[in-house]
PQR file with spaces between the fields and no chain letter, atoms N, CA, C, O and H, PARSE charges and radii, in Angstrom:
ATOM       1  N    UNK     1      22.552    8.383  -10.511 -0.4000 1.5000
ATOM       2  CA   UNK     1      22.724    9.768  -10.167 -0.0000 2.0000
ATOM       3  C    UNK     1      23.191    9.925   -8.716  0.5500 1.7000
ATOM       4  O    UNK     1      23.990   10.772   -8.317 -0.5500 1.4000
ATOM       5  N    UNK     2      22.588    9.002   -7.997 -0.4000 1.5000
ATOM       6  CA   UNK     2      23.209    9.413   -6.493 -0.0000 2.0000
ATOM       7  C    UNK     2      24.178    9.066   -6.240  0.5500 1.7000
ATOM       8  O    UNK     2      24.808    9.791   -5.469 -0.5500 1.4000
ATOM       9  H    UNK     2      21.938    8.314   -8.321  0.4000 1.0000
ATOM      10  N    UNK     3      25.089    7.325   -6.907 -0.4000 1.5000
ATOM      11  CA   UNK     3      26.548    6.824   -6.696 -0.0000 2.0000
ATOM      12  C    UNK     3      27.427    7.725   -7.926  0.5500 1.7000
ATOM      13  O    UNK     3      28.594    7.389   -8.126 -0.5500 1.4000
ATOM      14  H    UNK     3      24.577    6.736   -7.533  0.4000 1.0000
ATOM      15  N    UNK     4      26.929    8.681   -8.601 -0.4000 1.5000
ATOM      16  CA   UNK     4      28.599    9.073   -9.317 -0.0000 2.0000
ATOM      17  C    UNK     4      29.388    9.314   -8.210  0.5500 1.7000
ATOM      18  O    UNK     4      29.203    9.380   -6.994 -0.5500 1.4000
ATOM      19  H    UNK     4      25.981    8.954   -8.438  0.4000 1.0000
ATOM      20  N    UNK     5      30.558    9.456   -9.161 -0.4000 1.5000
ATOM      21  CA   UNK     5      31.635    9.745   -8.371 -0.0000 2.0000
ATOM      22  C    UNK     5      32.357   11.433   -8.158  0.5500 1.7000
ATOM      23  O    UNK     5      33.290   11.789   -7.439 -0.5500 1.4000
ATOM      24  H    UNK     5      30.709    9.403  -10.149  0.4000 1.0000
ATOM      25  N    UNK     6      31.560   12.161   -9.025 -0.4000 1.5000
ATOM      26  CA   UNK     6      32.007   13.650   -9.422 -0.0000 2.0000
ATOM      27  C    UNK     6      31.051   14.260   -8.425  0.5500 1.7000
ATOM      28  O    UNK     6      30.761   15.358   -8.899 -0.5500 1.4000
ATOM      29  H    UNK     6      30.801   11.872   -9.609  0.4000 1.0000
ATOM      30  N    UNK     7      30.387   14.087   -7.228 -0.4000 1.5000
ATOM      31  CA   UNK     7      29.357   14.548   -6.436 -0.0000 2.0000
ATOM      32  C    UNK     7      30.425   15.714   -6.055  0.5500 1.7000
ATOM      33  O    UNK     7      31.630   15.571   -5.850 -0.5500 1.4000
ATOM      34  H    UNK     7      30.622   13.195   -6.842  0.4000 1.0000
ATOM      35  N    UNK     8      29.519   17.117   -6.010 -0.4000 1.5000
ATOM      36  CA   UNK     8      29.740   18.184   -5.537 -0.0000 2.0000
ATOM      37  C    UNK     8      30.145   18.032   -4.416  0.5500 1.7000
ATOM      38  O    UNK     8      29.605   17.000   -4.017 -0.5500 1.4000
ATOM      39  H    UNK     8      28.540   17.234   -6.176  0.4000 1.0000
ATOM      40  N    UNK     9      31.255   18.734   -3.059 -0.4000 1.5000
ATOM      41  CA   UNK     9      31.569   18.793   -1.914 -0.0000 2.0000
ATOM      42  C    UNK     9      30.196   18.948   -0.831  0.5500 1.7000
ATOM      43  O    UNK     9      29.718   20.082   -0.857 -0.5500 1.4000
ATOM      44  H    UNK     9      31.694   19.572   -3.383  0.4000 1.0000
ATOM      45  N    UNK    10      29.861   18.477   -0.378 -0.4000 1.5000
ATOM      46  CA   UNK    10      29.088   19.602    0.590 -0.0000 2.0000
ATOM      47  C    UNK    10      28.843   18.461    1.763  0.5500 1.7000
ATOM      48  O    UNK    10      28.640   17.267    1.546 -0.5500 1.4000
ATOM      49  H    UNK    10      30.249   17.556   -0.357  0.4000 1.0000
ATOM      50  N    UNK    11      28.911   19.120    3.091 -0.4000 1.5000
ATOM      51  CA   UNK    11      28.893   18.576    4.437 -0.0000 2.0000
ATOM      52  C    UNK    11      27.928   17.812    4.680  0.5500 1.7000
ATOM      53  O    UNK    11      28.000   16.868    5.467 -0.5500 1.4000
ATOM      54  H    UNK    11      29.076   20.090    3.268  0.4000 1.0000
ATOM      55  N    UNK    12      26.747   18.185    3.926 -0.4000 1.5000
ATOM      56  CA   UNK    12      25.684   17.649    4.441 -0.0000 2.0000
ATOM      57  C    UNK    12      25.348   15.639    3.724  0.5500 1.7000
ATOM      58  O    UNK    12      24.523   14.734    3.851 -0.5500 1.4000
ATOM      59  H    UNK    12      26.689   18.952    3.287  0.4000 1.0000
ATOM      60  N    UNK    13      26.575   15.925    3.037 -0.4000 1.5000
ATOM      61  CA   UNK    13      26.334   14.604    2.263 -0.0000 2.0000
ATOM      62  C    UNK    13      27.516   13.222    2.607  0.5500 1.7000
ATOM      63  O    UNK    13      27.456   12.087    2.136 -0.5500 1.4000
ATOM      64  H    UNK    13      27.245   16.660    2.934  0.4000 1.0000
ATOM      65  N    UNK    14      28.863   13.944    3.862 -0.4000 1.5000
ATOM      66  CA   UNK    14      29.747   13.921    4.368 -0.0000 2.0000
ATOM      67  C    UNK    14      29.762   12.472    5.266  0.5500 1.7000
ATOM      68  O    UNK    14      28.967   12.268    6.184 -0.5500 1.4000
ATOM      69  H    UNK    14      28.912   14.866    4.245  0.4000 1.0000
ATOM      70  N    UNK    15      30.432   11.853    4.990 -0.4000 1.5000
ATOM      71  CA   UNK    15      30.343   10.360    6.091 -0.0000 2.0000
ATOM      72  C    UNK    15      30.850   10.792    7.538  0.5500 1.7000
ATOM      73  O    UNK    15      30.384   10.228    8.528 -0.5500 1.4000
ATOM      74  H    UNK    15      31.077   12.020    4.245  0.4000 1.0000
ATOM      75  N    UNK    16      31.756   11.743    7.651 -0.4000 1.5000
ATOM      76  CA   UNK    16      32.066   12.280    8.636 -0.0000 2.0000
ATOM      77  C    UNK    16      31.255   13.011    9.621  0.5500 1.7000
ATOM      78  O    UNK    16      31.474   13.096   10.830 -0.5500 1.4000
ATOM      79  H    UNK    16      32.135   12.201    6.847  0.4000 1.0000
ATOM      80  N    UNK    17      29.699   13.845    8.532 -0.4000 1.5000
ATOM      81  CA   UNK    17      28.612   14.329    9.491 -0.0000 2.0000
ATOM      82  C    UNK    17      27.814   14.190    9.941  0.5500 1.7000
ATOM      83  O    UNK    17      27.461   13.032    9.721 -0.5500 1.4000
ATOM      84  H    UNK    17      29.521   13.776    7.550  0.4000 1.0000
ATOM      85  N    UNK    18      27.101   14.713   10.591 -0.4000 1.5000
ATOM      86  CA   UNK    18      26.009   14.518   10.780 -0.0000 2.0000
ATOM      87  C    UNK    18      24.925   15.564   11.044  0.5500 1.7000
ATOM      88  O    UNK    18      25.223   16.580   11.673 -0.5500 1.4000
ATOM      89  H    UNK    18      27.389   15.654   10.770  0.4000 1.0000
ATOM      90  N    UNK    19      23.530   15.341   10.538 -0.4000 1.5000
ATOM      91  CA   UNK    19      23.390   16.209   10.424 -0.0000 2.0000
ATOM      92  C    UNK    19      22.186   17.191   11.817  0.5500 1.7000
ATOM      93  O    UNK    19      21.171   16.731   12.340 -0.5500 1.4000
ATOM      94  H    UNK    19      23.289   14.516   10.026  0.4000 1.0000
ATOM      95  N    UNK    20      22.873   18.698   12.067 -0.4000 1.5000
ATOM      96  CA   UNK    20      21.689   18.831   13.338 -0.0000 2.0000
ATOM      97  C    UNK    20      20.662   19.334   13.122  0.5500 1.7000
ATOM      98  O    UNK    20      19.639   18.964   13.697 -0.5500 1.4000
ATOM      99  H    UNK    20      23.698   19.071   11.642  0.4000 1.0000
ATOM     100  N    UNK    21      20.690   20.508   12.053 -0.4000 1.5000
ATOM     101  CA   UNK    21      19.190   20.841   11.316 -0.0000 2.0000
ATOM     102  C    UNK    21      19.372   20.912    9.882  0.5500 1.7000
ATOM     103  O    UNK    21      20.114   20.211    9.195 -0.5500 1.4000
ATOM     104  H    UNK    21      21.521   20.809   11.587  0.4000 1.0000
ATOM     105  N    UNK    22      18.648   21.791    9.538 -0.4000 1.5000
ATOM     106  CA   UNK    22      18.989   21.913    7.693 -0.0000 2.0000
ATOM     107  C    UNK    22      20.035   22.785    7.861  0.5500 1.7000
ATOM     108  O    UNK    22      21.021   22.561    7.159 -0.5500 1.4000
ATOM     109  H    UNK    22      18.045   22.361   10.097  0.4000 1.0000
ATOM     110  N    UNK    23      20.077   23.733    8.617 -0.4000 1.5000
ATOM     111  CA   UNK    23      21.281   24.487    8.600 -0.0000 2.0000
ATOM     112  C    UNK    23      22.601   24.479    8.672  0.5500 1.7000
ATOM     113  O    UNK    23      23.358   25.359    8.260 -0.5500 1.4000
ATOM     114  H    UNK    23      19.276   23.915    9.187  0.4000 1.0000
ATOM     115  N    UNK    24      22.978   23.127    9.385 -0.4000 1.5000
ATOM     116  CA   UNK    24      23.789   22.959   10.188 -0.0000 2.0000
ATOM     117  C    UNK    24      24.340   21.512   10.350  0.5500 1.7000
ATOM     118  O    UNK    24      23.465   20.648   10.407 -0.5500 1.4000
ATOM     119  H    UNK    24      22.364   22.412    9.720  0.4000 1.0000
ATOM     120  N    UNK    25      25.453   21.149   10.424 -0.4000 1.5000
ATOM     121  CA   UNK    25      26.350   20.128   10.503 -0.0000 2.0000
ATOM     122  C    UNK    25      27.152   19.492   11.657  0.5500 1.7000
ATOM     123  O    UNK    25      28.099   20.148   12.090 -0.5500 1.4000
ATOM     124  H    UNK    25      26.164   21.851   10.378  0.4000 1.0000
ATOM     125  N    UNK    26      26.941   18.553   12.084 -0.4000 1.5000
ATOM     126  CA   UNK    26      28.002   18.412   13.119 -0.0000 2.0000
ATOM     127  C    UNK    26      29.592   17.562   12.104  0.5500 1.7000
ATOM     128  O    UNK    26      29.330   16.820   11.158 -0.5500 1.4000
ATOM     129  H    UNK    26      26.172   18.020   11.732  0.4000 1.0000
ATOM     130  N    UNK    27      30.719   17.766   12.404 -0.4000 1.5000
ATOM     131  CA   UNK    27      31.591   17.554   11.571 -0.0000 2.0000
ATOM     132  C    UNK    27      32.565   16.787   12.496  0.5500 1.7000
ATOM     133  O    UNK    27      32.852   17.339   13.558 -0.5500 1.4000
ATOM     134  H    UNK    27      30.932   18.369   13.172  0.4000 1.0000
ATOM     135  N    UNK    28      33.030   15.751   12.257 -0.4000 1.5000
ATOM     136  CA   UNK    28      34.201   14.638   13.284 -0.0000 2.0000
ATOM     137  C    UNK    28      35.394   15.774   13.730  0.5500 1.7000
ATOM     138  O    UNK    28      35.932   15.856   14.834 -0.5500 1.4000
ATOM     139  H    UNK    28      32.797   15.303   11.394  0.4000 1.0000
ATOM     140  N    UNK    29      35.712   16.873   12.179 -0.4000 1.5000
ATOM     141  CA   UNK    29      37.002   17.334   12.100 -0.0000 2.0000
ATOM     142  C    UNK    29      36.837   18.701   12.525  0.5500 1.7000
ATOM     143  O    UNK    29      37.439   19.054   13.539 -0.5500 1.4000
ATOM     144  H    UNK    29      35.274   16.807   11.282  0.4000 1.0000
ATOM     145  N    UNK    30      36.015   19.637   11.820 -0.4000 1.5000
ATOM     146  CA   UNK    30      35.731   20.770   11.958 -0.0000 2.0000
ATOM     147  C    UNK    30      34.824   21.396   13.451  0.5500 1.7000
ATOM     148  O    UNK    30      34.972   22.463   14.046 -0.5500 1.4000
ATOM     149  H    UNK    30      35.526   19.351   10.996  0.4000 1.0000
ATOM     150  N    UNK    31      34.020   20.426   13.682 -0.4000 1.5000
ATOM     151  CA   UNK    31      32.690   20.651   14.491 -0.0000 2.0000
ATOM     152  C    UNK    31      31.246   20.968   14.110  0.5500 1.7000
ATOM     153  O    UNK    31      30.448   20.224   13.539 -0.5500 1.4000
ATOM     154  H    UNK    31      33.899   19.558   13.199  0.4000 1.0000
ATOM     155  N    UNK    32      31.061   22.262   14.553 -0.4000 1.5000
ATOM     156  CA   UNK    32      29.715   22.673   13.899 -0.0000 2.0000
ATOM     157  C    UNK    32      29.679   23.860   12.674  0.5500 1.7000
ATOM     158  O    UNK    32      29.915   25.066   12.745 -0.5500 1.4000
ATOM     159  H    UNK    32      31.709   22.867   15.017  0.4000 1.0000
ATOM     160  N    UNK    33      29.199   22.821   11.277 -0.4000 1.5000
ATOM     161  CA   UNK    33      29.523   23.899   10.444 -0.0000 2.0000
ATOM     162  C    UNK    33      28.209   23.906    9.059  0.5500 1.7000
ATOM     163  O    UNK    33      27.403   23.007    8.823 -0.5500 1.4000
ATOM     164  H    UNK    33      29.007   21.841   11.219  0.4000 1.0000
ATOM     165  N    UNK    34      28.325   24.851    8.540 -0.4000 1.5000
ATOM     166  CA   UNK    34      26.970   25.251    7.846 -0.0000 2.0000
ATOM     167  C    UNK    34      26.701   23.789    7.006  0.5500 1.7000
ATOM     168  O    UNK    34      27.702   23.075    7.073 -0.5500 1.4000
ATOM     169  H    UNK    34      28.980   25.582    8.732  0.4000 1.0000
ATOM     170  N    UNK    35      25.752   23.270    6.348 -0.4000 1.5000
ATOM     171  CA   UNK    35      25.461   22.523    5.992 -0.0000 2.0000
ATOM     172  C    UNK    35      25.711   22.157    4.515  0.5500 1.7000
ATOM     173  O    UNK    35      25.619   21.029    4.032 -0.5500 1.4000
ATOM     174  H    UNK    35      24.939   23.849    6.294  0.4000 1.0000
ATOM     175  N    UNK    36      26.126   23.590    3.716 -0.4000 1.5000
ATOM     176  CA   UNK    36      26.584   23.668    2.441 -0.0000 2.0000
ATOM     177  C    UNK    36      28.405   23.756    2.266  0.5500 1.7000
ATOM     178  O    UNK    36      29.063   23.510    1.255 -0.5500 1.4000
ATOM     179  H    UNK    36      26.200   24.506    4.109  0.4000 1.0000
ATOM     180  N    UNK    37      28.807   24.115    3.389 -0.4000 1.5000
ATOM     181  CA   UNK    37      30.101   23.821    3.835 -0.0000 2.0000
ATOM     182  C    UNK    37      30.851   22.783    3.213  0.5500 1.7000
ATOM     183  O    UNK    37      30.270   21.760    2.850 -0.5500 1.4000
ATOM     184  H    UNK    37      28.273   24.315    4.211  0.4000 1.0000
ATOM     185  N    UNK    38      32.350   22.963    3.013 -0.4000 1.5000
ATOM     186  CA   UNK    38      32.920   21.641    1.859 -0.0000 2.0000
ATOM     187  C    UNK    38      34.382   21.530    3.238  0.5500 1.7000
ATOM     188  O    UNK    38      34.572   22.285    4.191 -0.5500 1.4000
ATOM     189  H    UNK    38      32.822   23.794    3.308  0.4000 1.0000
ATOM     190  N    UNK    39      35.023   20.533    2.888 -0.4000 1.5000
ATOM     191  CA   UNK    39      36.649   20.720    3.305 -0.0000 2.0000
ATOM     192  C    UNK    39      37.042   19.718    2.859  0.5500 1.7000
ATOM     193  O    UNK    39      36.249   18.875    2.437 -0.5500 1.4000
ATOM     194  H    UNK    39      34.869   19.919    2.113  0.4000 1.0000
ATOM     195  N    UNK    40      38.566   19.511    2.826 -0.4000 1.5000
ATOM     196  CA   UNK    40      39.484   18.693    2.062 -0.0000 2.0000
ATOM     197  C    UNK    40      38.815   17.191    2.727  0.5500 1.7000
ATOM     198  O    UNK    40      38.753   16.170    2.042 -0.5500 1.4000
ATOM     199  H    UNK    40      39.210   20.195    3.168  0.4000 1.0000
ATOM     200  N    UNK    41      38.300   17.264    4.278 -0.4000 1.5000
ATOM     201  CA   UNK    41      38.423   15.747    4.198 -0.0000 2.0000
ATOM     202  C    UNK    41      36.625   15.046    3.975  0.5500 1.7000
ATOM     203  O    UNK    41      35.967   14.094    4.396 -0.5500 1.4000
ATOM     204  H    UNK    41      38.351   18.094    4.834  0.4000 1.0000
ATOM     205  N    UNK    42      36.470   16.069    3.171 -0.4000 1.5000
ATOM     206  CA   UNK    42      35.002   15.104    2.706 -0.0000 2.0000
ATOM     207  C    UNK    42      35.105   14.000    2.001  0.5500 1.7000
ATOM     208  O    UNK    42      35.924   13.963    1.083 -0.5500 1.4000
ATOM     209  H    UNK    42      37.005   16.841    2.829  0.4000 1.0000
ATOM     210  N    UNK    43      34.184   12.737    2.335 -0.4000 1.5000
ATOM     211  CA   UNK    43      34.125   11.784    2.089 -0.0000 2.0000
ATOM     212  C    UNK    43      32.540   11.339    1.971  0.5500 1.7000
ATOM     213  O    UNK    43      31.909   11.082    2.997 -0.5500 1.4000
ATOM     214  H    UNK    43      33.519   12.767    3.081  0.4000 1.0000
ATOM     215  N    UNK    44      31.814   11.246    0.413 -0.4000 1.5000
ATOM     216  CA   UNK    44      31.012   11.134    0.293 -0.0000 2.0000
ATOM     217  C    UNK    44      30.110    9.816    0.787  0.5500 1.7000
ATOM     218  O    UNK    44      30.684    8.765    1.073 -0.5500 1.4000
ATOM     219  H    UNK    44      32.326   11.455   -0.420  0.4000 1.0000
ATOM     220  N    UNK    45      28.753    9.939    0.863 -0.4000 1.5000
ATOM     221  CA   UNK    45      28.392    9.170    1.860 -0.0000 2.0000
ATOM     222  C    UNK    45      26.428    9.168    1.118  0.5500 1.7000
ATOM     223  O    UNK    45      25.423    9.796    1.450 -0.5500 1.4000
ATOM     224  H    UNK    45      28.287   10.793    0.631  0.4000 1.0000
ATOM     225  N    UNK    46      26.750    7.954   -0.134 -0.4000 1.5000
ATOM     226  CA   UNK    46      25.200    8.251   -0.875 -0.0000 2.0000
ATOM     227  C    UNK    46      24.250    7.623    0.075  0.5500 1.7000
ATOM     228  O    UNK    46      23.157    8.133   -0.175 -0.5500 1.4000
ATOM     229  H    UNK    46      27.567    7.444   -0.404  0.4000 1.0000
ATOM     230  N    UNK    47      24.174    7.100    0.667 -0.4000 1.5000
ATOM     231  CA   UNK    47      22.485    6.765    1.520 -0.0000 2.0000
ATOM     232  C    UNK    47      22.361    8.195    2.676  0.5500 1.7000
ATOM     233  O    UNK    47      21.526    8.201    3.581 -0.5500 1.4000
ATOM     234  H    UNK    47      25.062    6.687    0.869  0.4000 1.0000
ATOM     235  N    UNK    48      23.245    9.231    2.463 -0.4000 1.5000
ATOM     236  CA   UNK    48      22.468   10.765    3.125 -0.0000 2.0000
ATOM     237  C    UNK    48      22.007   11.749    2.297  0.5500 1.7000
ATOM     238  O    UNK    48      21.649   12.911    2.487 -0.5500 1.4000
ATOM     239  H    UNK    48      23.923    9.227    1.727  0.4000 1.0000
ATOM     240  N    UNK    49      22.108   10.883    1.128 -0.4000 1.5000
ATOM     241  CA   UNK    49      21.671   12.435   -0.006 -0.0000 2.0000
ATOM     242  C    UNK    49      19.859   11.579   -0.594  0.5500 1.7000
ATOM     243  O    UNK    49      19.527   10.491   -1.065 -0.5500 1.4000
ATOM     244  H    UNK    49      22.399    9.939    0.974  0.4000 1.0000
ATOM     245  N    UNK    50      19.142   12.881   -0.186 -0.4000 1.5000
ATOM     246  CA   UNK    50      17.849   12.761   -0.207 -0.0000 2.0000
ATOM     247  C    UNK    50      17.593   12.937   -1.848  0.5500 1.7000
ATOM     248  O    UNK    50      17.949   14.096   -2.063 -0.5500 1.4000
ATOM     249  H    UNK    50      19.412   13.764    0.197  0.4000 1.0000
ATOM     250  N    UNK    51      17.300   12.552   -2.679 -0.4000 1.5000
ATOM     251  CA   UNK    51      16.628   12.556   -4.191 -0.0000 2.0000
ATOM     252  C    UNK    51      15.910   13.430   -4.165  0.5500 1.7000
ATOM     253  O    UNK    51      15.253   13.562   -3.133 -0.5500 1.4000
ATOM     254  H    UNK    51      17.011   11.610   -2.504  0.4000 1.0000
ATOM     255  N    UNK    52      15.692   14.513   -5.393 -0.4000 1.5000
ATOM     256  CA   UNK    52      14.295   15.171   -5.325 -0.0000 2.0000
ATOM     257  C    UNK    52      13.466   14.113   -5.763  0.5500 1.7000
ATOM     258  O    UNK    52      13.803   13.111   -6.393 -0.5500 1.4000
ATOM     259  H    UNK    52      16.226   14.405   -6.232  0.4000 1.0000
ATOM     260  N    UNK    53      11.940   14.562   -5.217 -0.4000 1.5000
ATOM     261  CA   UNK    53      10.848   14.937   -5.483 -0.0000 2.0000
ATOM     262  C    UNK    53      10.673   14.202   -6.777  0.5500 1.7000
ATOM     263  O    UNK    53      11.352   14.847   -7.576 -0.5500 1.4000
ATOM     264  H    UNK    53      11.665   15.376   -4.705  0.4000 1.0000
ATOM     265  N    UNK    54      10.100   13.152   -7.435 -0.4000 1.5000
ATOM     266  CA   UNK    54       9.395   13.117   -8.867 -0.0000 2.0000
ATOM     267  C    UNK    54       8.501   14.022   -9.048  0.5500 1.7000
ATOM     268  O    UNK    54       7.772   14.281   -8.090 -0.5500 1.4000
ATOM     269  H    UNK    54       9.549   12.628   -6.786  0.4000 1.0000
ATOM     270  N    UNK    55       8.231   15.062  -10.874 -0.4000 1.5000
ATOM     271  CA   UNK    55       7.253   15.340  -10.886 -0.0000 2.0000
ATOM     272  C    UNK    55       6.006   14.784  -11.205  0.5500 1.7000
ATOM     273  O    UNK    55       5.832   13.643  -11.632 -0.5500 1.4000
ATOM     274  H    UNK    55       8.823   14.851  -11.652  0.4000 1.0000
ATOM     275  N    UNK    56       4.854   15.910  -10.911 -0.4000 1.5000
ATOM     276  CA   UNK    56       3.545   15.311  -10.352 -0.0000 2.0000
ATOM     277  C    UNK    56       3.443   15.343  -11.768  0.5500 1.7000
ATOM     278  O    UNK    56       4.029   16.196  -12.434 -0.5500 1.4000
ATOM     279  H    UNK    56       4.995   16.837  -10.564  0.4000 1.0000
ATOM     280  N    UNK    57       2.469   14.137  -12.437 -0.4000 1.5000
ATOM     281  CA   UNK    57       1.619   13.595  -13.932 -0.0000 2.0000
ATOM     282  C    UNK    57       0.614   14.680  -14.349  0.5500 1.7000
ATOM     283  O    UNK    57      -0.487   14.412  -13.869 -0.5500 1.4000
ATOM     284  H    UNK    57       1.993   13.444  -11.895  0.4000 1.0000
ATOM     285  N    UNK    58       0.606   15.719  -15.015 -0.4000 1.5000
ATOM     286  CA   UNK    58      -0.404   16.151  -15.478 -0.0000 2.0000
ATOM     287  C    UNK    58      -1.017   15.791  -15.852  0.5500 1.7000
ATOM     288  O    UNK    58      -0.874   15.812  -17.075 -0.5500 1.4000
ATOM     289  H    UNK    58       1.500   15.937  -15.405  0.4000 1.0000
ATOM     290  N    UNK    59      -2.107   15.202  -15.437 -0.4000 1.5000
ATOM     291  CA   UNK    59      -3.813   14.386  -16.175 -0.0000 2.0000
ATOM     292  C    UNK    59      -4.419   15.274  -16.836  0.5500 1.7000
ATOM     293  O    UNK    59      -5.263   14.864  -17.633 -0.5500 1.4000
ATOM     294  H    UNK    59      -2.223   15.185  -14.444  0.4000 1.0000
ATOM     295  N    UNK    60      -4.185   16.827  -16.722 -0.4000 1.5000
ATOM     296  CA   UNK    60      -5.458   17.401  -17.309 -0.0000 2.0000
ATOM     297  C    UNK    60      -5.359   17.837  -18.776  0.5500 1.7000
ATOM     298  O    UNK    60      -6.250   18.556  -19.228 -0.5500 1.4000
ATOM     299  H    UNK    60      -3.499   17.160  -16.074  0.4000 1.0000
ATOM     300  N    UNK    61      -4.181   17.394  -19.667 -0.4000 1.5000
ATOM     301  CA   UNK    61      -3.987   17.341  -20.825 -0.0000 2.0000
ATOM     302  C    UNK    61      -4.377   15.876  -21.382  0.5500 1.7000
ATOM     303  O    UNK    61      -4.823   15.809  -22.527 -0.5500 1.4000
ATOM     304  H    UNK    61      -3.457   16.810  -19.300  0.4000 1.0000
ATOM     305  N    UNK    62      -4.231   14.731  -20.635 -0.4000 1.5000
ATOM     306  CA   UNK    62      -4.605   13.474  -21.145 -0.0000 2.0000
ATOM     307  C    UNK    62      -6.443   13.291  -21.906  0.5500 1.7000
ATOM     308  O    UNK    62      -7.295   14.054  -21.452 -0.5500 1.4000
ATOM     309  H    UNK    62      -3.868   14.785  -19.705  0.4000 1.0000
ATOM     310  N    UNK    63      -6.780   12.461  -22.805 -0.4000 1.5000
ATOM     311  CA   UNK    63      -7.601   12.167  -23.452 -0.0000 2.0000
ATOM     312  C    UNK    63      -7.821   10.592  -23.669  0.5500 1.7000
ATOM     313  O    UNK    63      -6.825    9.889  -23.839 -0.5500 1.4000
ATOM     314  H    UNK    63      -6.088   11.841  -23.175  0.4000 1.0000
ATOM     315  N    UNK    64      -8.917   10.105  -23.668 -0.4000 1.5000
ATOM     316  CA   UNK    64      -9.357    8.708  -23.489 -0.0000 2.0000
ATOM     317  C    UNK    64      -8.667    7.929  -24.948  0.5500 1.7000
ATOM     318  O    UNK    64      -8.407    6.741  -25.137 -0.5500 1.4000
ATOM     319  H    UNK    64      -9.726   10.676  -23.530  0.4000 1.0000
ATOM     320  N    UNK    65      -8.485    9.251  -25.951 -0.4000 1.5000
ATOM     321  CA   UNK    65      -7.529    8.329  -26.708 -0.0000 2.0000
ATOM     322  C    UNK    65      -6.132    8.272  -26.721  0.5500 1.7000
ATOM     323  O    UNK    65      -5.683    7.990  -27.832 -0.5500 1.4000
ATOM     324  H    UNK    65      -8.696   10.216  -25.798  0.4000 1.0000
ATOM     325  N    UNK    66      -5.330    8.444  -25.871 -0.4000 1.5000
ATOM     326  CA   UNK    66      -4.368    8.388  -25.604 -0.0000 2.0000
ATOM     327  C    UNK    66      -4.100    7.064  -25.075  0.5500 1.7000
ATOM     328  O    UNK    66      -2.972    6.575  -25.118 -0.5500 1.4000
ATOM     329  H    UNK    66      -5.695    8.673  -24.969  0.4000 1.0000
ATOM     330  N    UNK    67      -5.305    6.350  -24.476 -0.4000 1.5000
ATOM     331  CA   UNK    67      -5.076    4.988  -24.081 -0.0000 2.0000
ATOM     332  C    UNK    67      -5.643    3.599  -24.869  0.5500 1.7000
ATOM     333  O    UNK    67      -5.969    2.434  -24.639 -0.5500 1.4000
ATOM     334  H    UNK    67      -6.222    6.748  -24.441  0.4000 1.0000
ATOM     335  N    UNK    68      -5.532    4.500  -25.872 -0.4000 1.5000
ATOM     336  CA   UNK    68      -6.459    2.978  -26.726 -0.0000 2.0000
ATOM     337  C    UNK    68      -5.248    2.969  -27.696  0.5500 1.7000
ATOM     338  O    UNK    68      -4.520    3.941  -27.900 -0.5500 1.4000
ATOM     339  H    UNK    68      -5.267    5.446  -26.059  0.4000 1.0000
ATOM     340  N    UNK    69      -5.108    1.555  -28.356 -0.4000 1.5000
ATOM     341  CA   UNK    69      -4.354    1.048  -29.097 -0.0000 2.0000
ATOM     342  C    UNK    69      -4.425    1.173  -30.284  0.5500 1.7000
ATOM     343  O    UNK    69      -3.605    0.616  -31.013 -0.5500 1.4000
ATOM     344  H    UNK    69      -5.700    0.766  -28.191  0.4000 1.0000
């Protein structure tokens, strides 16, 4: 999921940026620009895109026979 190749545009994921808050982008080409921001010379860059979150295991539906064989 994080190396396809069809990844949405956005600055914040940009080999070119970097990033200064959540808001905000520093850009090689553009400068300082919003963080959801796209332009022709994006060039994706997967070790800046953060994964969500796994969800948390609901235990409180589980039952002791759920683990026996």
């Amino acid at each position: 999921m994080l190396f396809r190749k069809d990844i949405e545009p956005c600055c914040i994921y940009c080999k070119k940026g970097s990033p200064i808050s959540e808001k905000e982008v520093a850009c090689l080409k553009k400068g300082i620009v919003p963080a959801e921001g796209r332009c022709r010379a994006f060039r994706y860059d997967p070790l800046k895109r953060v994964p969500p979150r796994p969800a948390a295991l609901d235990t409180g539906k589980l039952k002791q026979e759920d683990f026996s064989l």
